[in-house]
C-alpha positions as CSV (number, residue, x, y, z in Angstrom):
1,X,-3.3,5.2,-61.0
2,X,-4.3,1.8,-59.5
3,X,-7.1,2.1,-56.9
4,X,-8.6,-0.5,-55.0
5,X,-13.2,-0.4,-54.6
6,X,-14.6,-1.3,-51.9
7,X,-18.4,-0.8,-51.0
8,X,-21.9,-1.9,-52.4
9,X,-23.2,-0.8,-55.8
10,X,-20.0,-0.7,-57.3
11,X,-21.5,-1.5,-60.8
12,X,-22.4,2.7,-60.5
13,X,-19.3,3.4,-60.5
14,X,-17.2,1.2,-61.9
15,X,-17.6,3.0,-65.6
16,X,-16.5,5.6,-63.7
17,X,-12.9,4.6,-63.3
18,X,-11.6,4.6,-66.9
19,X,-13.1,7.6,-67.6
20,X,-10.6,9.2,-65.3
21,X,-7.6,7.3,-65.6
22,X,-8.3,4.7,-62.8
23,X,-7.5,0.9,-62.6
24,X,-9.3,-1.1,-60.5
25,X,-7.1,-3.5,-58.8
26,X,-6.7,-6.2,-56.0
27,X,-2.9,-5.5,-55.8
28,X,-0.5,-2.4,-55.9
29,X,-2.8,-0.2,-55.6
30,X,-2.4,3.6,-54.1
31,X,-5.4,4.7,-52.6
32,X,-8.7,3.1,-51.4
33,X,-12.2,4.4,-52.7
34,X,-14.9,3.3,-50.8
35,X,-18.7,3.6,-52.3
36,X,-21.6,3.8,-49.8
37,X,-21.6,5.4,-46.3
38,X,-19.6,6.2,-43.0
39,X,-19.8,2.2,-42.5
40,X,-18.4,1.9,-45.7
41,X,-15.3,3.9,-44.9
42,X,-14.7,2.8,-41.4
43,X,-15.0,-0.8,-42.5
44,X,-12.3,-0.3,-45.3
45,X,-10.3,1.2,-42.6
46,X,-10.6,-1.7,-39.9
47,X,-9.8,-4.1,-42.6
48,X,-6.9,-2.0,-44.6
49,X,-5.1,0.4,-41.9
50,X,-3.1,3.2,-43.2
51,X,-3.8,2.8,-47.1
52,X,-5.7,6.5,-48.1
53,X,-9.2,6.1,-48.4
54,X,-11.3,8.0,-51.0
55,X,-14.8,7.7,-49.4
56,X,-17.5,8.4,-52.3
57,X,-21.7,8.5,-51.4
58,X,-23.5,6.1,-52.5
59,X,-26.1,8.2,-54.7
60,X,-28.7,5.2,-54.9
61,X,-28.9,5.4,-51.1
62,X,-27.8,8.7,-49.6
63,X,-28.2,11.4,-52.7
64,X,-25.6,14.3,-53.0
65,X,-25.1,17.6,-54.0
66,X,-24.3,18.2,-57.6
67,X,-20.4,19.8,-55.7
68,X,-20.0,16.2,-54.1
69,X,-21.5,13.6,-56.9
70,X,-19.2,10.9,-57.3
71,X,-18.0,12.3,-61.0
72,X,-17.1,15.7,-59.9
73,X,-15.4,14.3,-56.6
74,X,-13.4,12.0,-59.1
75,X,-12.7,14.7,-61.1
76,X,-11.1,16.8,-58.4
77,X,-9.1,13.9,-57.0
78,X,-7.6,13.1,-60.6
79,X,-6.8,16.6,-61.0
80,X,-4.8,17.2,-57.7
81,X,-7.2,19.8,-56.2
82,X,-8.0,16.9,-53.1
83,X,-7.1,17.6,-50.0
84,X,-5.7,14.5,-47.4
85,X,-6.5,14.3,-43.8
86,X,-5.1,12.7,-41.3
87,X,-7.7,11.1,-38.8
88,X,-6.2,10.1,-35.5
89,X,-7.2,7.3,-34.3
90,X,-8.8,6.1,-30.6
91,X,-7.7,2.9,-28.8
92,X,-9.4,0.5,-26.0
93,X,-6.8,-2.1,-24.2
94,X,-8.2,-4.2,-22.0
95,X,-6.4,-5.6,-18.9
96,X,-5.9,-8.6,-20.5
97,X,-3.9,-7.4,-23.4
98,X,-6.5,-7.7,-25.9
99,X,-7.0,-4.0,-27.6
100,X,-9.5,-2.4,-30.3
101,X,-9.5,1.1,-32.4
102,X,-11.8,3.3,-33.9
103,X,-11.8,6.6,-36.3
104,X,-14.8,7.7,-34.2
105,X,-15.1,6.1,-30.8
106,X,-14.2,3.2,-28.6
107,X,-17.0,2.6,-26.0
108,X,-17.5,0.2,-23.4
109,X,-20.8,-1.1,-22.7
110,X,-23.0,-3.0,-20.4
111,X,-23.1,-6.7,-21.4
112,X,-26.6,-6.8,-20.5
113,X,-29.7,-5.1,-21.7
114,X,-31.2,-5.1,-18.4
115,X,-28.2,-4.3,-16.0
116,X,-26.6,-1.5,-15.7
117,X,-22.5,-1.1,-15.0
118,X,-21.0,0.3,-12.4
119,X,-17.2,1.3,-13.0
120,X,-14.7,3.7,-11.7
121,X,-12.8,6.1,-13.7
122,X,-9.3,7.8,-13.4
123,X,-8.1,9.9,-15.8
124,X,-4.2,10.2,-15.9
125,X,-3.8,8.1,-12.9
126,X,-6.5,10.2,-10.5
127,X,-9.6,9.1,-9.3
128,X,-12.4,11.1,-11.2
129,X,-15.7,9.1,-10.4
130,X,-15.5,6.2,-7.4
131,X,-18.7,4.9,-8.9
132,X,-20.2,6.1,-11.9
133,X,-23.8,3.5,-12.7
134,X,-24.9,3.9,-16.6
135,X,-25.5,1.8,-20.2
136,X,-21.9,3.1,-21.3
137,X,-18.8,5.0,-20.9
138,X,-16.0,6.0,-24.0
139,X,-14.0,8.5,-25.7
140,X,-14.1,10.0,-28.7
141,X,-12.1,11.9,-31.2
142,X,-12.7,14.9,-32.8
143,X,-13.9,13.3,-36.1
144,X,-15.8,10.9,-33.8
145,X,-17.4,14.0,-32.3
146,X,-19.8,14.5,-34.3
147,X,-20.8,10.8,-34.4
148,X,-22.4,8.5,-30.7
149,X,-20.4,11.2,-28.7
150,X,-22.8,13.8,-30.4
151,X,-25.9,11.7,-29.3
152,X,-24.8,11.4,-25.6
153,X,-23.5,14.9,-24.8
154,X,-25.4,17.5,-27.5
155,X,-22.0,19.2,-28.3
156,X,-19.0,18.4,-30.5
157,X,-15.4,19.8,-30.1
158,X,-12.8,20.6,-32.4
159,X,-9.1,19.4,-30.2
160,X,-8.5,17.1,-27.8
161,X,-10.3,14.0,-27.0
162,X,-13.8,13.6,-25.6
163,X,-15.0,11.2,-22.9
164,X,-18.2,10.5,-22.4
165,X,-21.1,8.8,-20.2
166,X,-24.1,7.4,-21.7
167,X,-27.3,7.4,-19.3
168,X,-25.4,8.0,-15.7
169,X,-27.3,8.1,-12.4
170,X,-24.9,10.3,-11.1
171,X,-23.8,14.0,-11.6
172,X,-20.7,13.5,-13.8
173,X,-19.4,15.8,-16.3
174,X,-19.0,14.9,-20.1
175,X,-14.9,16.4,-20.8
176,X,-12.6,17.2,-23.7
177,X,-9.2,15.8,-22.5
178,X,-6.1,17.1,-23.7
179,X,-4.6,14.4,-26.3
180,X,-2.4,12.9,-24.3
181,X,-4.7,11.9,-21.7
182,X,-5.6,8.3,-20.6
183,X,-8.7,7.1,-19.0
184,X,-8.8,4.0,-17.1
185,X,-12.5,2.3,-16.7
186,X,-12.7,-0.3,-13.3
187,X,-15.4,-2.1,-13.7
188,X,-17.1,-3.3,-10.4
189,X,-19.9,-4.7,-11.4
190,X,-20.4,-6.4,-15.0
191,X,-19.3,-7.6,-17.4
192,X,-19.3,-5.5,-20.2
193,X,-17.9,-5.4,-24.0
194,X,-15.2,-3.3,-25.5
195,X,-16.2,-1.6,-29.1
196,X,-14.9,0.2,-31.6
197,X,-17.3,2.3,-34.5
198,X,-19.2,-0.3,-36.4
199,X,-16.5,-3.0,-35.7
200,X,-18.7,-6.3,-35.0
201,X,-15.8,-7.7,-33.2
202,X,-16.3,-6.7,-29.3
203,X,-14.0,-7.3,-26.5
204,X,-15.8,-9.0,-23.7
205,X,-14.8,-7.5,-20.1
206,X,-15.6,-9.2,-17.2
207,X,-16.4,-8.0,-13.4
208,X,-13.1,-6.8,-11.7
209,X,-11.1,-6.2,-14.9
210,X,-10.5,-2.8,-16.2
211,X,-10.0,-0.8,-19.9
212,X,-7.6,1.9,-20.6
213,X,-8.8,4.3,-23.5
214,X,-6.3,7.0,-25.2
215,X,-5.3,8.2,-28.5
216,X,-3.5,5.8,-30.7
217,X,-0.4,6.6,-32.0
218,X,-2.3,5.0,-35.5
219,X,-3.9,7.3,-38.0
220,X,-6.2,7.2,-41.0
221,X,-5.6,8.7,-44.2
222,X,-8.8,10.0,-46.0
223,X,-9.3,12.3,-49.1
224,X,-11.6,15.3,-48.9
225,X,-13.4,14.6,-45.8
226,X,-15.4,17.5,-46.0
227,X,-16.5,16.9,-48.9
228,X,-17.8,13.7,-47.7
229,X,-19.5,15.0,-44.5
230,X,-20.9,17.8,-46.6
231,X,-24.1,19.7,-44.5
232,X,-25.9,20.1,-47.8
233,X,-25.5,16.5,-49.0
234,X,-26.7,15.9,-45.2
235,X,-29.7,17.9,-45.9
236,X,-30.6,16.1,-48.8
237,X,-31.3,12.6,-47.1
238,X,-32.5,14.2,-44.0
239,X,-34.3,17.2,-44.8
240,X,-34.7,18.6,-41.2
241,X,-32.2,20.6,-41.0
242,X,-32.4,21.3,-37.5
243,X,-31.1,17.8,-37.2
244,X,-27.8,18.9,-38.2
């Protein structure tokens, strides 16, 4: 099978590949392994939509549990014991046109350090919050629950879609939406910036304008996710567990 590396280190792995019947190549390949971290796989994402992604630890920097080293997870992906996931995916439009998507999250933020924005949200075309002041305001998916959204609210979910405010002055309720749902964001005073996960490219937003955030109808393809997002491997390179 013809695979396509992406990530840091790859020197680790690269003996790796022959020893379980994988050619490393730029073209016609099959599936996408990525070698380091979340970044790692939401970058191969951003920049190769759609291809499957087999995301592999990068033992140097975040050690793994002997079940989820990157020989045994090889070996189970060679020997058609993986399992593939499909991640749906968020999306940010702007009123301009311009639009952005994330595996996690897509979150709009205050353009300024030292200002705070002001917006107005409706979800499915009624008015939730006239004025809602605060650093940030986004949605997440379920994946991307357990990511920023996890920061801001203290919970995760396991359907729908999650929509979030990051450091309100006012009394407004995080939600888990059903899938289907769209959130429009008014901004009344700005401007802000549209993001996307770890996607350096952000969307400026000025005063006036407004963002729409809802599901995509994209998705991402990724092999053994749980093995990735293992709580034991977590352990490992944060041993707190409470953390987790």
């Amino acid at each position: 099978m013809k695979i396509k590396l992406l990530g840091k280190n790859l020197n680790d792995i690269r003996p790796l590949l022959s020893r379980f019947g994988l050619e490393e190549a730029d073209s016609g390949y099959e599936v996408i392994i990525t070698h380091g971290g979340d970044g790692a796989l939401l970058g191969a994402e951003r920049d190769f939509p759609g291809v499957p992604k087999l995301p592999l630890r990068d033992a140097a920097t975040a050690p793994t549990c002997r079940e989820h080293a990157a020989a045994r997870r090889l070996e189970r992906f060679v020997g058609g014991q993986s399992v593939l996931t499909r991640l749906p995916k968020v999306l940010g439009v702007t009123s301009s046109g311009e639009s952005i998507t994330g595996i996690n999250d897509v979150f709009l933020h205050s353009a300024s350090h030292t200002s705070a924005l002001r917006y107005r949200v409706k979800i499915d075309g009624e008015l939730y919050a006239a004025e809602v002041v605060g650093d940030a305001v986004g949605i997440a998916s379920v994946h991307g629950s357990g990511a920023y959204y996890r920061s801001i609210t203290h919970s995760v979910f396991r359907v729908g879609i999650g929509l979030a405010f990051s450091n309100s002055t006012e009394s407004v309720d995080h939600m888990v939406l059903d899938c289907s749902s769209r959130i429009e964001i008014e901004i009344t005073r700005g401007p802000a910036r549209l993001a996307a996960d770890n996607d350096p490219r952000e969307l400026p937003v000025a005063e006036g304008e407004s963002v729409t955030l809802s599901m995509s109808g994209d998705s991402a393809f990724v092999w053994d996710v749980a093995d990735f997002m293992c709580t034991h491997c977590r352990i490992l390179r944060h041993p707190n567990p409470t953390a987790f």
